[in-house]
N, C-alpha and C positions, 0 to 999 in steps of 0.2 A: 179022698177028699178032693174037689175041684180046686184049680188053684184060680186065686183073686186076680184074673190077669188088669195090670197096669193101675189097681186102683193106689197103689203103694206110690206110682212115682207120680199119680195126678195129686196127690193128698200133698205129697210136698213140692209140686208147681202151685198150689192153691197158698204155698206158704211165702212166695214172692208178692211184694205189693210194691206199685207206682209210688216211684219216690225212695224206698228202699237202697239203702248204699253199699257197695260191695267195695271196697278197694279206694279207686278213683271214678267208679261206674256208678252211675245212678240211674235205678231204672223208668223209663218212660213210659212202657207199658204194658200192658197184660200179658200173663204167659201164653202162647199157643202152642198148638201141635204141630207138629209138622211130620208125616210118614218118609220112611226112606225105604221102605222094602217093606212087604205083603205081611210082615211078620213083626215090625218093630217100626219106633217112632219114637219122639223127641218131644219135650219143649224148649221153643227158643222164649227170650224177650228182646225187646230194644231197648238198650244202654246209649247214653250218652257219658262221654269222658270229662270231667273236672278239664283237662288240657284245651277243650274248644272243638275239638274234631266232629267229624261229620257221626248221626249215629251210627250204630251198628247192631246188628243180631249174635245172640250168644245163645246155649244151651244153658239153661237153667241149674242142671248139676254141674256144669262149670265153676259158675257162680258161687255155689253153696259150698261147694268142696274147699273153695277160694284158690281153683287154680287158675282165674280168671280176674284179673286186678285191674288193668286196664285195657287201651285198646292198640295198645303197644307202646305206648312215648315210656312208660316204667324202662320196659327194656334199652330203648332207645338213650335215655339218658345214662343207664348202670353202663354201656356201651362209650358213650362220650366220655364219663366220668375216668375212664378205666384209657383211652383212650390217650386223656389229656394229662395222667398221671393225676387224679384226684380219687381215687378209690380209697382209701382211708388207709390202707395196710402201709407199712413202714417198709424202707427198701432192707433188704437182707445186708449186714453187715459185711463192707469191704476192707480184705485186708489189704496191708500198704505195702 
């Protein structure tokens, strides 16, 4: 049996639509292709961030998998938070 090449991951780039929210990412617009070797290839879109930042391009199975949430401030504030002693966890009990 011949195998379907690529029809599998364009069927679910055709499942991203403008407008669509992923996280903090909303996307602006249509999926492309993008080649990286003779043999394989990608789609990205362009996401803007709820935070204000400039867009930016992501791979589509990023997105969908949800390992892609924002355009980095998520991290950036769990970093602060954690930073500033605001991470929720309670300090481990000191004895006296």
């Amino acid at each position: 049996m011949p195998r379907d090449s690529g029809s599998r991951s364009s069927n679910r780039s055709s499942e991203i639509a403008v407008g669509q929210i992923f996280g903090l990412l909303t996307v602006v617009s249509s999926p492309y292709r993008v080649r990286y070797s003779l043999k394989g290839s990608h789609y990205l879109v362009r996401v803007q961030c709820s935070c204000g930042s400039e867009e930016k391009s992501v791979t589509v199975q990023m997105l969908q998998i949800g390992r892609t949430k924002s355009c980095g401030c998520l991290k950036m504030r769990k970093h602060w938070s954690i930073m500033n002693g605001k991470s929720g966890r309670k300090e481990p009990c000191r004895p006296e």
